[in-house]
N, CA, C and O atoms as CSV, one atom per row, in Angstrom:
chain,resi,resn,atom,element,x,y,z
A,1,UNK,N,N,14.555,1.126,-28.100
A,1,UNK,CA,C,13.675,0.905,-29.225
A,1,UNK,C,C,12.761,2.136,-29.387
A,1,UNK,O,O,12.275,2.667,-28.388
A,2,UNK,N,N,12.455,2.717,-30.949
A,2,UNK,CA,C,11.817,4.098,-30.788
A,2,UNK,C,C,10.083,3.284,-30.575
A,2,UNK,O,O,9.715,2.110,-30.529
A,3,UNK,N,N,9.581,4.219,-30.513
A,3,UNK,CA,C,7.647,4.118,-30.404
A,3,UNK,C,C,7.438,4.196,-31.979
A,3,UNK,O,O,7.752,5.034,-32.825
A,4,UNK,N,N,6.735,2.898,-32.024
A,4,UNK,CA,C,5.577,3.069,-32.871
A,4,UNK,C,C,5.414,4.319,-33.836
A,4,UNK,O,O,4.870,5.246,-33.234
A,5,UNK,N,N,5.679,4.577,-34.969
A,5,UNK,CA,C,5.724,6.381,-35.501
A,5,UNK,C,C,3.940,6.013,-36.310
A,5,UNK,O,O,3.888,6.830,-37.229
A,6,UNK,N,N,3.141,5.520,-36.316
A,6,UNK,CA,C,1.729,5.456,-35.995
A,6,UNK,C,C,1.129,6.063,-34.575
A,6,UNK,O,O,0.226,6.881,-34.753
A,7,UNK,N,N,1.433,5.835,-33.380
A,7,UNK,CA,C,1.437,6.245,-32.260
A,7,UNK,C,C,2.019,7.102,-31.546
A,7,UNK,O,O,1.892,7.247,-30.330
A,8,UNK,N,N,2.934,7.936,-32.551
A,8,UNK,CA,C,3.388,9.286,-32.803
A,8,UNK,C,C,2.545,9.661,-33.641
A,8,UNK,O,O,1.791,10.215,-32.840
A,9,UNK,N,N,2.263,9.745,-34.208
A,9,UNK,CA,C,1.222,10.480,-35.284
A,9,UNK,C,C,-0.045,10.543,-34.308
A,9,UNK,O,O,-0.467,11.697,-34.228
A,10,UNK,N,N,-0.948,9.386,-33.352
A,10,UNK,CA,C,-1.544,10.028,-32.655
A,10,UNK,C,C,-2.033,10.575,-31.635
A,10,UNK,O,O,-3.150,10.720,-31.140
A,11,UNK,N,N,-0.504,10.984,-31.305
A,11,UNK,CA,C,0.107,11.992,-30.333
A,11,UNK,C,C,-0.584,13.443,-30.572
A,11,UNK,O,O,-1.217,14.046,-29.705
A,12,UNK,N,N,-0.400,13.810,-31.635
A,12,UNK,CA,C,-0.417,14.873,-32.656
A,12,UNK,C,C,-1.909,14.913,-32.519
A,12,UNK,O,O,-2.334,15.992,-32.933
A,13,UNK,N,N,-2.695,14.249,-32.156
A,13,UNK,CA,C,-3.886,14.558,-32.129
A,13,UNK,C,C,-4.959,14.156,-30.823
A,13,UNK,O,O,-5.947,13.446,-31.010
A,14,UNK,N,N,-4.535,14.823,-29.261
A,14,UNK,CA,C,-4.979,14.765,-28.144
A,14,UNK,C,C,-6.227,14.616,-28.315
A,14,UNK,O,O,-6.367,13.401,-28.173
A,15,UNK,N,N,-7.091,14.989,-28.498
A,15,UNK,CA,C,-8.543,14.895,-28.128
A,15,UNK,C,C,-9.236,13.507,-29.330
A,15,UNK,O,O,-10.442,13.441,-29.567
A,16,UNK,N,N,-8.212,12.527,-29.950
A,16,UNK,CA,C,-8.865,11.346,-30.112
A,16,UNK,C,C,-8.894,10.194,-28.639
A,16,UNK,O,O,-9.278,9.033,-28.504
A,17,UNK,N,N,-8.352,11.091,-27.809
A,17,UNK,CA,C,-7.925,9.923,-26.498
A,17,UNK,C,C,-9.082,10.220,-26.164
A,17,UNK,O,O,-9.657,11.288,-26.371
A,18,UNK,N,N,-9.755,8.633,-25.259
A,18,UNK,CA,C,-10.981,8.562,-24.475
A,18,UNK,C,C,-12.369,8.389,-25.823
A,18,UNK,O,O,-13.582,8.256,-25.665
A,19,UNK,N,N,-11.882,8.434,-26.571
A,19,UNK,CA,C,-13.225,8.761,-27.910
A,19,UNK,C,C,-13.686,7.275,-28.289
A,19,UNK,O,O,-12.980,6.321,-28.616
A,20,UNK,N,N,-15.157,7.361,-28.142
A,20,UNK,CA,C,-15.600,6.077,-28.547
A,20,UNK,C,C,-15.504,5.984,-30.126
A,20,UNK,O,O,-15.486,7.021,-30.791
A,21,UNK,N,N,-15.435,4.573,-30.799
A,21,UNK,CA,C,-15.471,4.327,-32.137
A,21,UNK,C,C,-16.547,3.229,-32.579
A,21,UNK,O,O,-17.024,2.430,-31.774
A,22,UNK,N,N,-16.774,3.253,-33.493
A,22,UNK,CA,C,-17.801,1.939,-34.404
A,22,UNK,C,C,-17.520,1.459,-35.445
A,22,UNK,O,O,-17.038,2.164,-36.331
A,23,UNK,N,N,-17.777,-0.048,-35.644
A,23,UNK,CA,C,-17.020,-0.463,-36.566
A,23,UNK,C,C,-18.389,-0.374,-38.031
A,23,UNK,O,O,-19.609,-0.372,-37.870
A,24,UNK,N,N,-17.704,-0.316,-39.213
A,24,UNK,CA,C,-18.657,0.258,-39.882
A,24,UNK,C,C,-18.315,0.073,-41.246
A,24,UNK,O,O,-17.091,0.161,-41.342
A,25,UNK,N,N,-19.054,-0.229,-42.765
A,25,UNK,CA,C,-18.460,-0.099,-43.781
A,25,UNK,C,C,-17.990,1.711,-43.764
A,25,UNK,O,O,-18.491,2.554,-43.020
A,26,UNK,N,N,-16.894,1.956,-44.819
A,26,UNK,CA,C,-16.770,3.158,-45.098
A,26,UNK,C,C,-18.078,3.764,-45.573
A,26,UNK,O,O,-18.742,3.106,-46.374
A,27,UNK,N,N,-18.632,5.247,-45.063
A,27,UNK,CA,C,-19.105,6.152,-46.166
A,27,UNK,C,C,-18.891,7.437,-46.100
A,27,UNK,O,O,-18.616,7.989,-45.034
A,28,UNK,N,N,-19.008,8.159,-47.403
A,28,UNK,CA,C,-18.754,9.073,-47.720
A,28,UNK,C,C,-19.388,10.125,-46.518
A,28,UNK,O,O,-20.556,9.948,-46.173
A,29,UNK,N,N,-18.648,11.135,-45.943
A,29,UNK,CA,C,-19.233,12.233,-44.504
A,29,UNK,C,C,-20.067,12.754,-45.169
A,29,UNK,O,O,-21.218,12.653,-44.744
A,30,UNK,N,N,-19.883,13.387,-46.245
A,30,UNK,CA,C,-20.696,14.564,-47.232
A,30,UNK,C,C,-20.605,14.520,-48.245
A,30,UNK,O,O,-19.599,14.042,-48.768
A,31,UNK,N,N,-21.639,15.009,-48.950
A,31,UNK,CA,C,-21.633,14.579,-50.675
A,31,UNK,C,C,-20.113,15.829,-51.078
A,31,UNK,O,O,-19.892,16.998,-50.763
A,32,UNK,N,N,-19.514,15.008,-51.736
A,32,UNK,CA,C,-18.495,15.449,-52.369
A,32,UNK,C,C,-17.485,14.795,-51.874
A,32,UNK,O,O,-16.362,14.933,-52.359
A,33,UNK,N,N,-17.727,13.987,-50.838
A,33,UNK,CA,C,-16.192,13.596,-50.276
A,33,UNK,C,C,-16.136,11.937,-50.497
A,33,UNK,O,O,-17.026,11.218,-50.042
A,34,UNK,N,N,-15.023,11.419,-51.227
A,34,UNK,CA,C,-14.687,10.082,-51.644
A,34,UNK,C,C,-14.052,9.574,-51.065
A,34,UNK,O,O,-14.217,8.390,-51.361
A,35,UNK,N,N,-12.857,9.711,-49.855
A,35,UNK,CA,C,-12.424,8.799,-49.043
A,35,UNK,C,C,-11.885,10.157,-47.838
A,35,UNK,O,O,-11.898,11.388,-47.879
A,36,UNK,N,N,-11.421,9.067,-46.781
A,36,UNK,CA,C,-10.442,9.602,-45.553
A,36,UNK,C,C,-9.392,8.673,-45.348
A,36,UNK,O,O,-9.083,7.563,-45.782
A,37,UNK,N,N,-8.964,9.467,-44.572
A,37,UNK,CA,C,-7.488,8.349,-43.929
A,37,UNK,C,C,-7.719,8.165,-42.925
A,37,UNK,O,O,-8.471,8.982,-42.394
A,38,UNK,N,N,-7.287,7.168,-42.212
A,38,UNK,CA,C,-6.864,6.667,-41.093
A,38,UNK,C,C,-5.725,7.507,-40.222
A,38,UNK,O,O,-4.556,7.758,-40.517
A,39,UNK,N,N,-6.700,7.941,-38.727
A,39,UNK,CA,C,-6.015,8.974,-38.378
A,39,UNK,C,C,-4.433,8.477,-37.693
A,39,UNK,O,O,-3.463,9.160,-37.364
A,40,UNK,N,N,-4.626,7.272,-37.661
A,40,UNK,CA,C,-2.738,6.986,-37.596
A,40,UNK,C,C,-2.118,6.700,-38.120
A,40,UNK,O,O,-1.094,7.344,-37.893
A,41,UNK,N,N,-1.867,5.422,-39.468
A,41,UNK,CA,C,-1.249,5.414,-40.387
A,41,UNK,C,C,-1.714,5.743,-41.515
A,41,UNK,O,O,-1.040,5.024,-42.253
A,42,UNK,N,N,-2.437,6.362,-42.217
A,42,UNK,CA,C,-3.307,7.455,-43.387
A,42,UNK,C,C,-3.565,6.566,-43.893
A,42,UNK,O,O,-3.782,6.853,-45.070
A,43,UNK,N,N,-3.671,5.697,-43.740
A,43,UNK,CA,C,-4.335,4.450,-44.519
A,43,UNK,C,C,-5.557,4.701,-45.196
A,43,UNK,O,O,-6.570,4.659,-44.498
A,44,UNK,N,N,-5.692,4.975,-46.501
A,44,UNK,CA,C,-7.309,5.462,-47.229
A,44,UNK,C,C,-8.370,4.692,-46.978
A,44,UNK,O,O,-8.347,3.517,-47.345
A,45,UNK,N,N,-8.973,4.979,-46.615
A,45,UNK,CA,C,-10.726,4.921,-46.085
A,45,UNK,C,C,-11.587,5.379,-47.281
A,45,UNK,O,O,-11.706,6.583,-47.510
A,46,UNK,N,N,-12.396,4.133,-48.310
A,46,UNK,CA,C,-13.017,4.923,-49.113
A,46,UNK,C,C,-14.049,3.615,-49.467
A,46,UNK,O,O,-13.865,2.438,-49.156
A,47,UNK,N,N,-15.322,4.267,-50.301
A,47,UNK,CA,C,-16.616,3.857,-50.379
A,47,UNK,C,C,-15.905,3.003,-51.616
A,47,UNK,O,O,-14.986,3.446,-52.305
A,48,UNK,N,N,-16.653,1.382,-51.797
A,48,UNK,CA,C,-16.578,0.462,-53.262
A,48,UNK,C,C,-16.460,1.164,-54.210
A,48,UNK,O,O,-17.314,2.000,-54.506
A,49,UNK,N,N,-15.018,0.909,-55.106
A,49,UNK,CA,C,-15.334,1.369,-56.609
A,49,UNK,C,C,-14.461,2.145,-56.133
A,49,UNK,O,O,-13.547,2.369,-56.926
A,50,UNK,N,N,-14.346,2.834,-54.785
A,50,UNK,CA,C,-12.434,3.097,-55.226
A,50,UNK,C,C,-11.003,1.825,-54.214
A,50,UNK,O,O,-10.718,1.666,-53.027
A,51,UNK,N,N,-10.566,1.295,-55.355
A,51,UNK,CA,C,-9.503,0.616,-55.240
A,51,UNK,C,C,-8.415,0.874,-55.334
A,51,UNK,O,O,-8.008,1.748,-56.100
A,52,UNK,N,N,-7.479,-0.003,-54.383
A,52,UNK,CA,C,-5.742,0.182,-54.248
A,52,UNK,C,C,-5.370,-0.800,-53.181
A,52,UNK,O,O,-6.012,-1.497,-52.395
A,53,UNK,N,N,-3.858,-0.568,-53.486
A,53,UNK,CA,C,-3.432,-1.542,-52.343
A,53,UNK,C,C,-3.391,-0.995,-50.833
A,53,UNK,O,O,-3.278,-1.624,-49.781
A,54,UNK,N,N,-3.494,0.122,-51.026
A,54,UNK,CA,C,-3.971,0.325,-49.519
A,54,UNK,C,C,-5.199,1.875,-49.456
A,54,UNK,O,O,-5.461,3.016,-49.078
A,55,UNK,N,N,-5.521,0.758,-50.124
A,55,UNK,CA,C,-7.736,0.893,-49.492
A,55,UNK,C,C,-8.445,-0.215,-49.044
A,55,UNK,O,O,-8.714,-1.298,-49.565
A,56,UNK,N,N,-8.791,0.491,-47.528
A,56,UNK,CA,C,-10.263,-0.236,-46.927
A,56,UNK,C,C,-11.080,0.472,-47.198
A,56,UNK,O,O,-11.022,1.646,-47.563
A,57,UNK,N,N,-12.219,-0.432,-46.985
A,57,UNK,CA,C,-13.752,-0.035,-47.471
A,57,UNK,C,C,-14.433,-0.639,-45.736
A,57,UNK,O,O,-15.520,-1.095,-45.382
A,58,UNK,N,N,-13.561,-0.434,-45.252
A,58,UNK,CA,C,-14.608,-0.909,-43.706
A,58,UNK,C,C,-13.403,0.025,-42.641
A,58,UNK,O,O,-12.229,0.192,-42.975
A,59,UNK,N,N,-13.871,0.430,-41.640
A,59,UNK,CA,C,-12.850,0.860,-40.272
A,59,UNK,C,C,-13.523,1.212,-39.292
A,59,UNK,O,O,-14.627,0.668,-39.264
A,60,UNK,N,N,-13.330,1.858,-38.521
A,60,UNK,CA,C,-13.865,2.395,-37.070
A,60,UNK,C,C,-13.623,3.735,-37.550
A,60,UNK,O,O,-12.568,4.224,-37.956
A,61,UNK,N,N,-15.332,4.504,-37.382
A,61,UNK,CA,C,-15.839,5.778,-37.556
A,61,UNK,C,C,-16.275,6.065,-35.835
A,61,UNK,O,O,-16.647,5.308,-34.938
A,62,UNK,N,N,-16.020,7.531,-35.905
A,62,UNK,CA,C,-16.226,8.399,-34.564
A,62,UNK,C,C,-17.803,8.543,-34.401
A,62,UNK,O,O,-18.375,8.991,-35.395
A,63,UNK,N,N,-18.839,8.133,-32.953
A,63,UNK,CA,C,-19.594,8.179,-33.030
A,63,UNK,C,C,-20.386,9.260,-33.117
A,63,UNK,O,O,-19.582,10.020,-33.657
A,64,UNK,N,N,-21.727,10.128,-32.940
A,64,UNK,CA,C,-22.424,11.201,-32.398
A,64,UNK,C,C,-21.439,12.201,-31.422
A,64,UNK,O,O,-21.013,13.342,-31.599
A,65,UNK,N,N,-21.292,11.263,-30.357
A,65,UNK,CA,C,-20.672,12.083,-29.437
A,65,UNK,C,C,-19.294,12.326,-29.429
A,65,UNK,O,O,-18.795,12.372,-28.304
A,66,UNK,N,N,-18.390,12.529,-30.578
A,66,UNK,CA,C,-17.615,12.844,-30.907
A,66,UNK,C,C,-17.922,14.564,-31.262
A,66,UNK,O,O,-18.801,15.001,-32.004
A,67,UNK,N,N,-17.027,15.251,-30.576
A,67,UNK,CA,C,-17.615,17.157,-30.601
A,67,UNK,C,C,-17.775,17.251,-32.270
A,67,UNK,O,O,-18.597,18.070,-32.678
A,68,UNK,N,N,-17.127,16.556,-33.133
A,68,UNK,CA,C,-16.877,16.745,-34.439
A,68,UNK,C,C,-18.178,15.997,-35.367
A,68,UNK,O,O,-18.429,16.317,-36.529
A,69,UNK,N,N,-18.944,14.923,-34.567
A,69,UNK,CA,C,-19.936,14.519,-35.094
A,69,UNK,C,C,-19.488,12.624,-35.425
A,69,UNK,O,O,-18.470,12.031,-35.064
A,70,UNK,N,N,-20.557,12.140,-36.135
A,70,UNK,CA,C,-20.783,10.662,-36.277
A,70,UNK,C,C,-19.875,10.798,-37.524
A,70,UNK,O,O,-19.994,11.889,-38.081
A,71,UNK,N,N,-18.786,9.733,-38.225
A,71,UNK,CA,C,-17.939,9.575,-39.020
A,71,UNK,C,C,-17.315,10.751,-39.561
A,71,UNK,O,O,-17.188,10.964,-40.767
A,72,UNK,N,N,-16.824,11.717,-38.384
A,72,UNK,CA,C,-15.984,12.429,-38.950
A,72,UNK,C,C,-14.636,12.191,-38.916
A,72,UNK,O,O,-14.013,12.559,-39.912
A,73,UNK,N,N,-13.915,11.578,-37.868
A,73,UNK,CA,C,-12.331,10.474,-38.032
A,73,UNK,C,C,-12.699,9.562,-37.968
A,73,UNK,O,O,-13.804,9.321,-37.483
A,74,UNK,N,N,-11.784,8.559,-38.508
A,74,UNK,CA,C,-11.866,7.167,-39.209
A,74,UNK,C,C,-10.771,6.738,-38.824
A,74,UNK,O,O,-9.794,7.484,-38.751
A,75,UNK,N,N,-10.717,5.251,-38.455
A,75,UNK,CA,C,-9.249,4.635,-38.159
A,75,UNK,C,C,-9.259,3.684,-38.657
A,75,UNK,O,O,-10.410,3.252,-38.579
A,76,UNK,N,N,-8.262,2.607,-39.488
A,76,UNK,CA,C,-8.455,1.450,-40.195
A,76,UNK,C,C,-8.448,0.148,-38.816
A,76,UNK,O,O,-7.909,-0.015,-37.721
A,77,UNK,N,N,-8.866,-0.160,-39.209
A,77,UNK,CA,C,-8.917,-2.026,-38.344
A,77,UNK,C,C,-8.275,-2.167,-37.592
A,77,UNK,O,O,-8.654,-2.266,-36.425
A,78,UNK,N,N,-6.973,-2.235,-37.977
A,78,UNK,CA,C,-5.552,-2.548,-37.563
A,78,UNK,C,C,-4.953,-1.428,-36.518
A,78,UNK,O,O,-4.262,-1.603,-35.514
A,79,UNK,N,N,-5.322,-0.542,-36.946
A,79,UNK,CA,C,-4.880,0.614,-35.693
A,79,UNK,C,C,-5.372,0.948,-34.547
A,79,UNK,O,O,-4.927,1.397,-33.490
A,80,UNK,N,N,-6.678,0.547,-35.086
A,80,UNK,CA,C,-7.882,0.671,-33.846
A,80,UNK,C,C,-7.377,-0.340,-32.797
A,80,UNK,O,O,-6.857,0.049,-31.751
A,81,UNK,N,N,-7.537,-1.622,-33.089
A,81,UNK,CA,C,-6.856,-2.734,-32.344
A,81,UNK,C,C,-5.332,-2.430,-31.936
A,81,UNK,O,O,-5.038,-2.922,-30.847
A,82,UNK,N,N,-4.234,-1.679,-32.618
A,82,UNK,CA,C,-3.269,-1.735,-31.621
A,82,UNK,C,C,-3.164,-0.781,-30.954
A,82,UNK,O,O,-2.181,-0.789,-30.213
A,83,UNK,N,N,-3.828,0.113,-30.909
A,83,UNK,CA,C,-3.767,1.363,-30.116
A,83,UNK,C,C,-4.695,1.917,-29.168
A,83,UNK,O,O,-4.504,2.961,-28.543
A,84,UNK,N,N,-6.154,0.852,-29.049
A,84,UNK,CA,C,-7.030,1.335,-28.276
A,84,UNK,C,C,-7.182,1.592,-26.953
A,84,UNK,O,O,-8.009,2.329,-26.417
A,85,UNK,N,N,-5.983,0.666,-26.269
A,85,UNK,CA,C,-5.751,0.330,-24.949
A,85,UNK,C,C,-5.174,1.449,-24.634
A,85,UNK,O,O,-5.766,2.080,-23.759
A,86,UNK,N,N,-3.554,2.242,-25.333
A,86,UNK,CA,C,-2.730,3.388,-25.595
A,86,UNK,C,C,-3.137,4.906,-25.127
A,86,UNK,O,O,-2.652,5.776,-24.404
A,87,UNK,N,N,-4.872,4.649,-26.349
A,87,UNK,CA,C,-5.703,5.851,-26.231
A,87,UNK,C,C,-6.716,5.636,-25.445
A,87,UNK,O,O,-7.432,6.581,-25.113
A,88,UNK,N,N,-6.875,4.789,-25.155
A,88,UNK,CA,C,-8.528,4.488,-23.834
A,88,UNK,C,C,-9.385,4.577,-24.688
A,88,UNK,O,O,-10.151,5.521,-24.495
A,89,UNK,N,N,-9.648,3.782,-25.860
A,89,UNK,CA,C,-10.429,3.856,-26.968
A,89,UNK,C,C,-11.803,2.857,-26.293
A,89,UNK,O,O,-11.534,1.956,-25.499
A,90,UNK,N,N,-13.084,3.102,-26.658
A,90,UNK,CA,C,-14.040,1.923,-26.831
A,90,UNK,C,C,-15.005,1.662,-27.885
A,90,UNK,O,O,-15.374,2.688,-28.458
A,91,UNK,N,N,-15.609,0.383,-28.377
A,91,UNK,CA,C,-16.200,0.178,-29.610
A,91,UNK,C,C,-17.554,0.389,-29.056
A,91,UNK,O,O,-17.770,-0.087,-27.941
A,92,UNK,N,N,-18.562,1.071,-29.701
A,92,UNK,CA,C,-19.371,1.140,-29.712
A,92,UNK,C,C,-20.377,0.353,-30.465
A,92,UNK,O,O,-20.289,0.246,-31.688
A,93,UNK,N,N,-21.298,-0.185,-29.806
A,93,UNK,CA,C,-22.223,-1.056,-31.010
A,93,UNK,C,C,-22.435,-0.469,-32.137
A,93,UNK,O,O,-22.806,0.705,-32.136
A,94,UNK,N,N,-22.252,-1.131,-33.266
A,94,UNK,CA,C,-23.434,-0.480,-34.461
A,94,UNK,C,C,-24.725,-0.200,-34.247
A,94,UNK,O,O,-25.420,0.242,-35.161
């Protein structure tokens, strides 16, 4: 049976392993920016008022101590939960 090609995808990106997350409505990182993806299945990540069938408006954002800063990767719901154990993920309080 192949792996997960979500969990190939975040293969591709070593230094999300061990990274704490928070669960959080979406918001915008910086003025100008209207959504992100979900760093395993690109699932769009975006603030109310933008809609689709695959947009959330809530996920798990990277905290402070992420080298990259507080909501700079984003993971949707669903990925966070099947992959946290995978990546040694933990939730951080709001």
């Amino acid at each position: 049976m192949s792996e997960d090609w979500r969990f190939e995808n975040l293969k591709m990106w070593p230094y999300l392993r061990g990274v704490s997350w928070v669960r959080k409505p979406y918001s915008a990182y910086r003025p100008g920016w209207d959504h992100d993806h979900c760093a395993a299945c690109n699932k769009t990540l975006a603030e109310p008022g933008i809609e689709g069938d695959d947009v959330a408006h809530e996920g798990y954002a990277t905290t402070a101590e992420y080298e990259k800063g507080a909501d700079y990767e984003w993971l949707c719901v669903e990925c966070f939960h099947d992959f946290k154990g995978a990546m040694g993920w933990s939730e951080a309080a709001a």
